[in-house]
C-alpha positions as CSV (number, residue, x, y, z in Angstrom):
1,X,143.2,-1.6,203.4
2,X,141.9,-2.1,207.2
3,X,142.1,-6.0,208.1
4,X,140.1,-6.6,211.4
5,X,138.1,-9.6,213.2
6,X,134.9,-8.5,214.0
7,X,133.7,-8.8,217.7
8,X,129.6,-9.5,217.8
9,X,127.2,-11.0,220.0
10,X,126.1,-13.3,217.2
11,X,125.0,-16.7,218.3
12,X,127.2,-19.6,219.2
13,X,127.5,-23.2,219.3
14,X,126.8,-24.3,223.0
15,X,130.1,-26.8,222.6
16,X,132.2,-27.7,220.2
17,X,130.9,-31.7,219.9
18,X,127.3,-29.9,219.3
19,X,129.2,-28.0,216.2
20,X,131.3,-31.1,215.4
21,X,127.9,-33.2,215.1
22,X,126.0,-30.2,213.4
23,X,128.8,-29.9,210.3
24,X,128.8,-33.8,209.9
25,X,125.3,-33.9,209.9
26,X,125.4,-31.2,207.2
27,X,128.6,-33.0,205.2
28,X,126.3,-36.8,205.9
29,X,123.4,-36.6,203.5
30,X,122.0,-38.4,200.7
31,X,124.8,-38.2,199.4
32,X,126.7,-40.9,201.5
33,X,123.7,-43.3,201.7
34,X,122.5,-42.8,198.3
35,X,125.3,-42.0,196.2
36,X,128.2,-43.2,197.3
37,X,127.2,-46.8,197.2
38,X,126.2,-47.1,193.7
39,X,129.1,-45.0,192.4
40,X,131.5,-47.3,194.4
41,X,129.4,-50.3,192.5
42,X,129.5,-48.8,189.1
43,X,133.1,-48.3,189.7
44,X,134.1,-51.8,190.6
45,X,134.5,-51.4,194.5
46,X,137.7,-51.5,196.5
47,X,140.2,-49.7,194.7
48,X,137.6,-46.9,194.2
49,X,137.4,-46.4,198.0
50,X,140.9,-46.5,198.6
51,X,141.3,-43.6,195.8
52,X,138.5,-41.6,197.8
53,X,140.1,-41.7,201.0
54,X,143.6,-40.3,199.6
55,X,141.1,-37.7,197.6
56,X,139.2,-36.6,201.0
57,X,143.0,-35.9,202.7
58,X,144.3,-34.2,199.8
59,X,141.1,-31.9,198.0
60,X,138.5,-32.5,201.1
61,X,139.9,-31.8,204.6
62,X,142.1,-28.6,203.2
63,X,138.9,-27.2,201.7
64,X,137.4,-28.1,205.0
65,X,139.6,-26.5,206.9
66,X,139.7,-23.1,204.3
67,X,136.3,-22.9,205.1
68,X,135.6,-23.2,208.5
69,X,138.6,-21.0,209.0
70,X,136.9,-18.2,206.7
71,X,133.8,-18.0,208.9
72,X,135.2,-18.1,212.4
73,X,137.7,-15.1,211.4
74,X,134.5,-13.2,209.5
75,X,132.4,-14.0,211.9
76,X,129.6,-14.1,209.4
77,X,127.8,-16.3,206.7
78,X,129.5,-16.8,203.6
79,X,128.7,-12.7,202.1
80,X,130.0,-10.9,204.6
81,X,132.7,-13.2,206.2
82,X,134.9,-11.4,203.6
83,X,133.9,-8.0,204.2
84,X,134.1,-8.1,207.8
85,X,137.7,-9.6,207.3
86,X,139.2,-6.9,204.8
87,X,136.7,-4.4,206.7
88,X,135.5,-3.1,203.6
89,X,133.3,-4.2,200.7
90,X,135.5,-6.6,198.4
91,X,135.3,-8.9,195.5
92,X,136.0,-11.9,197.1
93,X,132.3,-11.9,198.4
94,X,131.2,-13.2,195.6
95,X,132.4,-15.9,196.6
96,X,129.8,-16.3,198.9
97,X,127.2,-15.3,197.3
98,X,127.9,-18.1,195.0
99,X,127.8,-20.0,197.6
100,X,124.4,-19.1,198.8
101,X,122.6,-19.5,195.4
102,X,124.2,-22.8,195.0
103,X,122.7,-24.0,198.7
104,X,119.8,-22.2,197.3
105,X,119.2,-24.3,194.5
106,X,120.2,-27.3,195.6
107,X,117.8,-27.1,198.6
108,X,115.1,-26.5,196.2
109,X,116.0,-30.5,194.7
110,X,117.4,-32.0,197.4
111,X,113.5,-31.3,199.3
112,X,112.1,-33.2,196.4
113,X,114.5,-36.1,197.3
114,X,114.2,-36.2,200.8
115,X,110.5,-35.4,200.0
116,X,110.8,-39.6,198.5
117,X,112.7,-40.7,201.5
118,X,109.7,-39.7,203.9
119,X,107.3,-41.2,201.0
120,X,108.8,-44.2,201.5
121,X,109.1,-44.0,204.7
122,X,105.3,-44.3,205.5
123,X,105.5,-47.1,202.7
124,X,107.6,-49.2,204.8
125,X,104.9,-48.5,207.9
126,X,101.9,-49.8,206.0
127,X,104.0,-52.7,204.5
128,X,103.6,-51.5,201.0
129,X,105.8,-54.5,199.6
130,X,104.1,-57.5,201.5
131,X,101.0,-56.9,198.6
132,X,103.5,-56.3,195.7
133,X,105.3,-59.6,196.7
134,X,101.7,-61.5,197.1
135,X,100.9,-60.8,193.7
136,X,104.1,-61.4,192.5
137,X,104.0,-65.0,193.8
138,X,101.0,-65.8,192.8
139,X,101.8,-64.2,189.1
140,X,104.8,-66.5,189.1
141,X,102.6,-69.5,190.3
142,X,100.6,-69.2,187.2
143,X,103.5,-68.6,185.1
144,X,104.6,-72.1,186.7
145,X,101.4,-73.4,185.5
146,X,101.1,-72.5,182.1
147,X,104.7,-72.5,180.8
148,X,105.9,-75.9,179.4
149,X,109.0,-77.0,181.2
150,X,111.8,-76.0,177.8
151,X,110.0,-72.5,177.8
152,X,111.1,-72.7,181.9
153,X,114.5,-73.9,181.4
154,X,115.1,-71.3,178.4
155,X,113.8,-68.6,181.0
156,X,116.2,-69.8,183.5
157,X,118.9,-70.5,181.4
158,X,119.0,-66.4,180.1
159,X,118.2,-65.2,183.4
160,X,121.9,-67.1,185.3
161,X,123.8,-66.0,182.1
162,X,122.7,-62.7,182.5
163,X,123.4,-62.7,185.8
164,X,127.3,-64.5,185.3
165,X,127.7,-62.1,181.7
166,X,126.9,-58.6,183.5
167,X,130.5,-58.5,185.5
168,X,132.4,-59.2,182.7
169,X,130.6,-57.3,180.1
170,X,130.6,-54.3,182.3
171,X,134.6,-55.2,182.2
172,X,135.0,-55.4,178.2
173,X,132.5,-52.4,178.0
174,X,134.6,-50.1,180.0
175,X,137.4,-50.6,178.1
176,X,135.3,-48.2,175.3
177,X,135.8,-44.8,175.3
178,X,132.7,-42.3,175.1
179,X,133.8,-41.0,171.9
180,X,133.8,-44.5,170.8
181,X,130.3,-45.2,172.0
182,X,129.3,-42.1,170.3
183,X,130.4,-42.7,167.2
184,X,128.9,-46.3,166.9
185,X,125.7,-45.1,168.2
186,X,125.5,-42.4,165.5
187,X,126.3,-45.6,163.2
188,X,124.1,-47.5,163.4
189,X,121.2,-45.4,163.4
190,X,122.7,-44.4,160.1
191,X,122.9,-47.8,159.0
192,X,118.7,-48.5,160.3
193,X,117.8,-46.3,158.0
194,X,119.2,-47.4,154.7
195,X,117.8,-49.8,152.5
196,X,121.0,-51.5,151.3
197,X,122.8,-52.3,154.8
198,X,126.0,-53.1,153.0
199,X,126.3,-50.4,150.5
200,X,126.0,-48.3,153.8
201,X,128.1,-49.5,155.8
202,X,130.9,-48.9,153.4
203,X,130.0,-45.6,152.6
204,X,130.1,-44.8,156.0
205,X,133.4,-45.9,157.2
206,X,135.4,-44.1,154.5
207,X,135.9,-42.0,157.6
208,X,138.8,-43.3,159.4
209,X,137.8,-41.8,162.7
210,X,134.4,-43.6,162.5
211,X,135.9,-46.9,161.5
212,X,138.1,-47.1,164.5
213,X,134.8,-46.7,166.7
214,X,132.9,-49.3,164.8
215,X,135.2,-51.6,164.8
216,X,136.2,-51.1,168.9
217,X,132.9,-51.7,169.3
218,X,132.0,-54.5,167.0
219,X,135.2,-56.4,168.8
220,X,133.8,-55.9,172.1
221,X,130.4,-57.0,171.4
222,X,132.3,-59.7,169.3
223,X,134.3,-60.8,172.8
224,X,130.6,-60.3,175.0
225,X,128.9,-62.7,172.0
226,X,131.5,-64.9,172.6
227,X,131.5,-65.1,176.7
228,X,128.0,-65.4,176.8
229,X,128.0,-69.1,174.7
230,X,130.6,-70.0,177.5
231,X,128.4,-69.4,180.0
232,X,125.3,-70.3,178.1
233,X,126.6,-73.6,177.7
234,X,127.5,-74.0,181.2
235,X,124.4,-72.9,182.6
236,X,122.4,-75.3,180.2
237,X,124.3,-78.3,181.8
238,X,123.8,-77.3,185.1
239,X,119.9,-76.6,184.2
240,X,119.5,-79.3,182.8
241,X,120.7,-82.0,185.4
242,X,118.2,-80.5,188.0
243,X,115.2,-82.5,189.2
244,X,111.8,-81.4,188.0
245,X,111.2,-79.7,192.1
246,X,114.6,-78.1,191.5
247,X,114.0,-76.8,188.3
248,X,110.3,-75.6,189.3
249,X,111.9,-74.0,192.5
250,X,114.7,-71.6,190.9
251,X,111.9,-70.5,188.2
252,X,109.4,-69.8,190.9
253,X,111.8,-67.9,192.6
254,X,113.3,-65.9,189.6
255,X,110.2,-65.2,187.9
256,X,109.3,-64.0,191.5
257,X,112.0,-61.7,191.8
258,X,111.8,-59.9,188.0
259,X,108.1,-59.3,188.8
260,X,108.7,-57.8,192.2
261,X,111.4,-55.7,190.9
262,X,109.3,-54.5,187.8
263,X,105.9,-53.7,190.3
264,X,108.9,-51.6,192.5
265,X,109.9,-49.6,189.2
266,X,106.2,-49.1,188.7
267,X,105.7,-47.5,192.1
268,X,109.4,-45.3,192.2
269,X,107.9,-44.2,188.4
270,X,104.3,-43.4,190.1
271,X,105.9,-41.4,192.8
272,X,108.1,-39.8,190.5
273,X,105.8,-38.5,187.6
274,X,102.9,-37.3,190.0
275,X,104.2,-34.0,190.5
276,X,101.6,-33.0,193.4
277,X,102.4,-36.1,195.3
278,X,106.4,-34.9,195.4
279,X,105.3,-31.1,196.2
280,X,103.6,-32.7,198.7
281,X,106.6,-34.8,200.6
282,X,108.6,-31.4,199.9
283,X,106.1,-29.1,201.2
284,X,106.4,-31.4,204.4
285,X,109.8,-31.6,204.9
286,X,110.9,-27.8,204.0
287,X,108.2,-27.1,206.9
288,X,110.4,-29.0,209.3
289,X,113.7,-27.9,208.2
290,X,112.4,-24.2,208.8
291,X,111.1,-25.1,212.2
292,X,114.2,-26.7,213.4
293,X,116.4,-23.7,211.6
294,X,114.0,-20.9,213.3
295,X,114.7,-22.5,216.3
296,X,118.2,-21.3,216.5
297,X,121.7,-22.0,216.4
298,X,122.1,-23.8,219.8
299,X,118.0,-24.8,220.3
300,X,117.5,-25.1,216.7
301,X,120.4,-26.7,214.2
302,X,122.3,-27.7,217.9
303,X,119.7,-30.0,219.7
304,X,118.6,-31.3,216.4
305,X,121.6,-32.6,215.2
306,X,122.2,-33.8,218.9
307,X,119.5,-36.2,218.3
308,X,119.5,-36.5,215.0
309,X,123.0,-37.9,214.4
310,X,123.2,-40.5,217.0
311,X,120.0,-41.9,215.7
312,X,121.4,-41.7,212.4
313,X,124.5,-43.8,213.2
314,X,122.5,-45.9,215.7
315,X,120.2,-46.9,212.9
316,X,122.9,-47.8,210.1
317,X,125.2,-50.0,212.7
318,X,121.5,-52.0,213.1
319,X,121.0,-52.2,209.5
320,X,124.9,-52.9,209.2
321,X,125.1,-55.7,211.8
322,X,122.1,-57.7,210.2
323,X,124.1,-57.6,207.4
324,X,126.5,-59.7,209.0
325,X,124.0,-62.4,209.2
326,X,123.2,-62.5,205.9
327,X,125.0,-64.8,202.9
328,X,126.4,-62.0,200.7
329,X,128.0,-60.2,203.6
330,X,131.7,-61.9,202.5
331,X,131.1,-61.0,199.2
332,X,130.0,-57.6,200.3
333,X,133.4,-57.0,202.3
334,X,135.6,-58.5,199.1
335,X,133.4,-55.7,196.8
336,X,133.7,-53.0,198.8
337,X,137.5,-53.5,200.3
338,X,139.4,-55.7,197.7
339,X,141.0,-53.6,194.8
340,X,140.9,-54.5,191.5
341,X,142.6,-52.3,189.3
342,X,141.0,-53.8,186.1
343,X,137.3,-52.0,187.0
344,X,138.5,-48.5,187.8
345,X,138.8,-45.8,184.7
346,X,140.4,-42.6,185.0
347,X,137.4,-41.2,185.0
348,X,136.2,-43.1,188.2
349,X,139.3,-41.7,189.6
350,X,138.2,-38.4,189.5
351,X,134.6,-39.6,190.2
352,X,136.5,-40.7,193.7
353,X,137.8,-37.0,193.2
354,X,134.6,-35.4,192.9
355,X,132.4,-36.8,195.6
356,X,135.4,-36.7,198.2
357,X,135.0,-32.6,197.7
358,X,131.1,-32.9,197.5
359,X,130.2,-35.2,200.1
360,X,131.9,-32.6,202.4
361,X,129.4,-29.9,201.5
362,X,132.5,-27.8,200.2
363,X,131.9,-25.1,198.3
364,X,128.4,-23.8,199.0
365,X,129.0,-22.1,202.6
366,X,127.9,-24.2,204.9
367,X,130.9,-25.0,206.7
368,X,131.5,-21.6,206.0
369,X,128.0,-20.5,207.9
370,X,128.5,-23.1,210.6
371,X,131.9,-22.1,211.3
372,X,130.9,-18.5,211.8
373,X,129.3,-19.3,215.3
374,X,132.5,-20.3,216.9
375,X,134.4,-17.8,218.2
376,X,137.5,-20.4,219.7
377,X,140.8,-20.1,218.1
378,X,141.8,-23.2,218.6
379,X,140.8,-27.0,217.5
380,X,140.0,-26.4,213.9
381,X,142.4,-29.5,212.9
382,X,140.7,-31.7,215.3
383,X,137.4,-30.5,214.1
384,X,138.0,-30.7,211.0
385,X,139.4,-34.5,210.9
386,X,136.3,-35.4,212.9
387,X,133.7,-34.4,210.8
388,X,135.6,-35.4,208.0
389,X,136.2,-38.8,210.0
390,X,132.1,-39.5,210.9
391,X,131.4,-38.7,207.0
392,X,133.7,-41.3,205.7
393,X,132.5,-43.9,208.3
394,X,129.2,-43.1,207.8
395,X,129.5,-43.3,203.5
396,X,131.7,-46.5,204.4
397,X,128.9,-48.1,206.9
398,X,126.2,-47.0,203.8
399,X,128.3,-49.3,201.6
400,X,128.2,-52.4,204.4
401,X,124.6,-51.8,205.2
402,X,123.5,-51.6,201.6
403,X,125.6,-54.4,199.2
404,X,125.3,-57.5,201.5
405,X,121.4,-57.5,201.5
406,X,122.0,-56.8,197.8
407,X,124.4,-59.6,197.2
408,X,122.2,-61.7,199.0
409,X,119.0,-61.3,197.1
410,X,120.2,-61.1,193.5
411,X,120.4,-57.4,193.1
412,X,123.1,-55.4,191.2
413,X,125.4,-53.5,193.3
414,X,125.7,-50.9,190.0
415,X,122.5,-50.3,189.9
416,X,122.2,-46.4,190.2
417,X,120.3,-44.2,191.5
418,X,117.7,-47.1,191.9
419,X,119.8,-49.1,194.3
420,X,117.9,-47.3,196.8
421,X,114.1,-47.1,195.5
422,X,113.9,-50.2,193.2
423,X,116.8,-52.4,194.6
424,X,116.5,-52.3,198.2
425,X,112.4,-52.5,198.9
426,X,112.6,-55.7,196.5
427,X,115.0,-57.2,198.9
428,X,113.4,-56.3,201.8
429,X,110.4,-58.3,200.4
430,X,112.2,-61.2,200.1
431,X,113.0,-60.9,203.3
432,X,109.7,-61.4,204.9
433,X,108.2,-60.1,208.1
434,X,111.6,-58.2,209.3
435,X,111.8,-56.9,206.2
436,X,109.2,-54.3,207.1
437,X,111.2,-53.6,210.2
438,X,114.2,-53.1,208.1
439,X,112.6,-50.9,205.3
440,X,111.6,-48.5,208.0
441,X,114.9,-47.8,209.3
442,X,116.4,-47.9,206.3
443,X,114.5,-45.1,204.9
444,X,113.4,-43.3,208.2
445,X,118.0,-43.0,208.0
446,X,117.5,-41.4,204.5
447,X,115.2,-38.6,206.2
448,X,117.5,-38.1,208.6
449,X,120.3,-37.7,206.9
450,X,118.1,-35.3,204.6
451,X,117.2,-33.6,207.2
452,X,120.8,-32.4,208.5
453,X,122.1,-31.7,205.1
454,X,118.7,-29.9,204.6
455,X,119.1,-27.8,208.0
456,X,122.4,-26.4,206.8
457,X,121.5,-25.7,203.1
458,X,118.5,-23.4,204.7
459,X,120.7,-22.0,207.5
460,X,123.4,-20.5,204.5
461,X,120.4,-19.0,202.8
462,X,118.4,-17.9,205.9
463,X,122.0,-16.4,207.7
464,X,122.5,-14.0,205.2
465,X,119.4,-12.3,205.4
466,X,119.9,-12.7,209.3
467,X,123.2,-11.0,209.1
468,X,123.2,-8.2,206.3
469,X,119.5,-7.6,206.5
470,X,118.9,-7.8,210.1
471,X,115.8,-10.0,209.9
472,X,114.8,-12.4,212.9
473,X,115.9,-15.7,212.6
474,X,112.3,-16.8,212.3
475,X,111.0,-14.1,209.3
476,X,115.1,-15.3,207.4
477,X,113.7,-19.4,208.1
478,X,110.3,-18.7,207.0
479,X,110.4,-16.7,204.3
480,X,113.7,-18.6,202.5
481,X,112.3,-21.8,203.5
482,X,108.7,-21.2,201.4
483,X,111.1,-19.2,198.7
484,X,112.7,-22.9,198.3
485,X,109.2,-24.4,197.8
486,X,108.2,-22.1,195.3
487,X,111.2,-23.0,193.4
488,X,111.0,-26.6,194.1
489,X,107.4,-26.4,191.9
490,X,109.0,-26.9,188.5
491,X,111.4,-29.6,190.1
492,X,108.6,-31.4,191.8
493,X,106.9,-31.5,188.0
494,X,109.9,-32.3,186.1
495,X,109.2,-35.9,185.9
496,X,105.3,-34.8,184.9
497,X,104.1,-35.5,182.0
498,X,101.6,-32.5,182.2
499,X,103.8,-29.9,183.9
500,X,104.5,-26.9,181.6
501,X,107.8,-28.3,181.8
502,X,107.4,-31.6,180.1
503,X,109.5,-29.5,177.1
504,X,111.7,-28.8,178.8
505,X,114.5,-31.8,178.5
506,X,114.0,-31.5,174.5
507,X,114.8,-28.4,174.7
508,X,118.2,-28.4,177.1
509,X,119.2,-32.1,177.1
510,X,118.1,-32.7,180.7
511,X,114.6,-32.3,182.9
512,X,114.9,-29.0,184.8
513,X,115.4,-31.1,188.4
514,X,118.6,-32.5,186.0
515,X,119.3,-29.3,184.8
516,X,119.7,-27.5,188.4
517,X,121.9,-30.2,190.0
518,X,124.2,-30.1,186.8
519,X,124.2,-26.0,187.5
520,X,125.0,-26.4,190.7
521,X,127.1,-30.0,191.1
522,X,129.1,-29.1,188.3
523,X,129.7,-25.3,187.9
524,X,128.7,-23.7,191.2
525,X,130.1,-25.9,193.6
526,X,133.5,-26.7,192.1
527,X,134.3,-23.1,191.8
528,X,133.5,-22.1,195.1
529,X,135.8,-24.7,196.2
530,X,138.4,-23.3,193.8
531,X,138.2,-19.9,195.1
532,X,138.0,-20.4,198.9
533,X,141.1,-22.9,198.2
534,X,142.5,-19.7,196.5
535,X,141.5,-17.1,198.8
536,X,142.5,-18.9,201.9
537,X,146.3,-20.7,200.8
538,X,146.9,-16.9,199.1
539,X,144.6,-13.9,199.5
540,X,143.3,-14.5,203.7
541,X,146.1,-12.1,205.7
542,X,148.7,-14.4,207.2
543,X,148.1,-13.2,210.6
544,X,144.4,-14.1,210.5
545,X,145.7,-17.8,209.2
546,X,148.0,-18.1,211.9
547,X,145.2,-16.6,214.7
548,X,143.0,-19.4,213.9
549,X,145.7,-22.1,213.9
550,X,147.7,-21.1,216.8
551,X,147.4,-24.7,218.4
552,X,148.6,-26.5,215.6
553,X,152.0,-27.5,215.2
554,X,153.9,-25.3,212.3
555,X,154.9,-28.0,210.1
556,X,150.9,-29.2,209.5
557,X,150.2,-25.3,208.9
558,X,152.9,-25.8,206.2
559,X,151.5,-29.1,205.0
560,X,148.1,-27.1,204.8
561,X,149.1,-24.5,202.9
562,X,150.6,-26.2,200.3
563,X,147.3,-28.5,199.4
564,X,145.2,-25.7,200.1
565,X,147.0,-23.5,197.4
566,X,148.6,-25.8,194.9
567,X,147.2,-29.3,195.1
568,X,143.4,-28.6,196.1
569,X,142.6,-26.2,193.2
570,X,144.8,-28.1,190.7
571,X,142.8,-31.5,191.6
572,X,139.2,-29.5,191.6
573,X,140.4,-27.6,188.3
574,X,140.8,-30.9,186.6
575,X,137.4,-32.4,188.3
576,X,135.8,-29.5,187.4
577,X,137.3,-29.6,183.3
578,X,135.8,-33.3,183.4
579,X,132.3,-32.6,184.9
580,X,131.3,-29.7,182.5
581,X,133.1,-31.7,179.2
582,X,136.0,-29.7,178.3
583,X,137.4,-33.0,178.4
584,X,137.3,-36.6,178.7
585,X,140.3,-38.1,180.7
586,X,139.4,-41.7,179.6
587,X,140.3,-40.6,175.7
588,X,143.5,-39.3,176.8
589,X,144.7,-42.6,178.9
């Protein structure tokens, strides 16, 4: 077999801080803003984070490192790094091409996405929740009006126990296992259907396996029944010894909020069944990913990310430090940095597991692509902790930017996906006139952090055709970047209900825009990771390894090649086992 390290004239990174920002931008996406702050939520906060910073040093910065290693010693994007470095064709490409259909198709979503984050964007310009929260206070006025003071008090009363029950239901719920839920679900629409409830129910659980579920279940609810008249009857009191203003201020103010939040709902929903108005936002924003990606490496991806990255952090410290000011910011810091044990499953460990490997962008060639323009042998530990470093800060900063304006105007920190198109614009109209201000840097930070992730995802796709086709860099940006479009079509329409696709979750159990980022979340990325963990720790030749680590000291090599080949892939084997259901580590624990 001939080994070799090809020699080109292939474009570089100008310097290595202009690579270092280009990689985190790619690793900082939605992602880190988005995501990470409502899985951290739903997964009950500090202990959560601490388990994802001991996943991103043990799965993460090894993959990292594999990858980035891979490309400066091919020389090439992900395809042909592996050729060029065995000097022949080789299986191990496919590797990379699994890598470039994964960017692919993820591109073709995430423009959709980031496609919202510029919709809302010009939103936050014209002020679009200044009307929603007129109407909503003069709606609430009238309900003041025409309600009789015990209707009022019942209102309120339901809405604070609510708010108190939700923490600890969510803590007696998650004691449940999916199976469990399953099972009782399956019950009881059983049970709806038959005539004589009783007779039913005993017929049913016969079946030992069912009982067991039922029963869990029933004891739960029996435990949430139970919690709620505690705080029912403690709310009451306290409802009841307000004064009349008082009583008329906190319904006025609740009603308020439930009204803002459902006209917010009603305008994410709009946006997000009208399939031409998403194809629209995508159409835009593919159309400046392609420009700044034609460009070039060092005009192109290199200025961009130059500007785009400082404006990025500049704009979450803002939002970050008027979070400071505001009342929920101490219980913000307790959420996000106090651990408590009793709200993480194992499942949320490997949740922590998971995102540490995807919020890198592992697995899908990118670091892979990016790396491939350096031609320095040296600094790829200190490169890699830095970019590693600026995505954690970033996904940390996302967290103390996001939960103190939520803590402070009644919102859910486990909220979801919708933290960030429902949650936040109703808080930032209850924050008046600076809430504008806020909304607009906000999301303008969601397109920007779109935007480098975007750049990358295109630059994987358009590289290959760049490098084993020899097409210009402009004809390879073009031409992939209006291929993505095309495929973003059906995506775009998903949500629609009169796309040709509105089927198409009967049929498969998700929408298609579902569909691709469980294809690509779940199966593509997680074996690219395992394989470039696999390749690098055991298949790369040594003397390559050593060439591109020859300033760092022997014993991290060492520490490196052990996580790279036995603890990486073991921890993405079991992530990967748990995302596609071969198993559910919460039944087994």
């Amino acid at each position: 077999m001939s080994e070799s390290t090809p020699q080109t004239d292939r474009a570089q990174w100008k310097s290595r801080l202009g690579f270092v920002l280009a990689a985190a931008g790619s690793a900082v996406g939605l992602g880190n803003i988005w995501k990470f702050p409502y899985i951290t939520g739903q997964n009950g906060g500090g202990l959560f984070v601490l388990i994802y910073l001991a996943c991103i040093v043990l799965i993460g910065l090894p993959i990292m490192m594999a990858e980035i290693m891979i490309g400066r010693a091919g020389q090439r994007q992900p395809v042909g790094a592996f050729e060029a470095i065995h000097g022949r064709k080789t299986a191990w490409s496919g590797i990379g091409w699994m890598g470039v259909v994964a960017g692919f198709i993820i591109l073709s979503f995430y423009i959709v996405v980031a496609g919202w984050s510029m919709d809302y964007t010009l939103k936050s310009i014209v002020n679009f929740t200044k009307p929603i929260e007129s109407q909503a206070a003069t709606e609430a006025e009238v309900y003041i009006a025409t309600t009789s003071i015990e209707d009022m008090k019942t209102f309120l009363v339901d809405k604070e126990t609510d708010r108190q029950l939700h923490p600890q239901k969510g803590l007696l719920e998650s004691r449940l296992t999916k199976s469990q839920k399953e099972n009782h679900k399956r019950f009881m629409a059983a049970i709806e259907q038959a005539e004589d409830l009783e007779q039913a129910r005993l017929r049913l659980l016969k079946d030992e396996e069912l009982k067991s579920s039922v029963e869990a279940v029933e004891n739960v609810e029996q435990q949430v029944a139970k919690a709620r008249l505690e705080i029912a009857g403690s709310v009451q009191a306290k409802v009841n010894s307000l004064s009349a203003t008082d009583l008329l201020a906190q319904v006025k103010l609740s009603k308020r909020r439930d009204l803002v939040f459902e006209k917010m709902t009603g305008t994410f929903v709009n946006l997000l069944t009208n399939g031409w108005h998403s194809l629209m936002w995508a159409a835009l924003f593919i159309m400046i990913t392609i420009g700044v990606v034609a460009g070039g490496v060092a005009a192109g991806i290199e200025r961009a990310c130059r500007l785009l990255m400082p404006t990025l952090f500049v704009l979450i410290c803002m939002m970050v430090l008027y979070g400071t000011f505001q009342p929920g910011f101490s219980a913000a810091i307790s959420f996000v940095f106090s651990p408590d044990p009793s709200r993480l499953k194992a499942s949320g460990v490997l949740e922590a597991l998971g995102h540490a490997f995807f919020t890198l962008s592992l697995g899908m060639g990118a670091m892979m692509t990016y790396g491939s323009y350096q031609s320095s042998k040296t600094g790829l530990l200190q490169e890699s902790v830095m970019i590693t470093l600026l995505d954690t800060v970033i996904a940390l900063l996302a967290c103390l930017m996001i939960f103190p304006i939520t803590f402070s105007y009644g919102q859910e920190p486990t909220a979801g996906p919708g933290l960030v198109f429902m949650s936040m614009p109703l808080a930032f109209a209850e924050i008046g006139r600076a809430g504008m201000l806020l909304s607009m840097a906000f999301f303008g930070l969601l397109f920007f952090a779109a935007l480098t992730s975007a750049i990358s995802l295109l630059e994987v796709v358009a590289s290959y055709l760049i490098d084993q086709k020899n097409w210009s860099r402009a004809k390879a940006a073009i031409t992939t970047g209006l291929l993505t479009l095309v495929v973003a079509v059906p995506t775009a329409f998903s949500s629609d209900s009169t796309s040709v696709l509105s089927n198409w979750e009967g049929d498969y159990g998700l929408n298609f825009f579902d569909t691709m980022d469980h294809l690509a979340s779940n199966w593509m990325l997680p074996l690219g990771g395992l394989f470039i963990a696999i390749y690098a720790g055991w298949v790369m030749p040594r003397r390559l390894q050593e060439a591109e680590v020859e300033d760092m000291p022997a014993w991290i090599f060492q520490v490196w090649l052990v996580l790279v080949r036995f603890v990486a892939p073991a921890l993405v084997i079991i992530v990967l086992m748990q995302k596609v259901g071969i198993f559910d580590i919460d039944e087994w624990l």
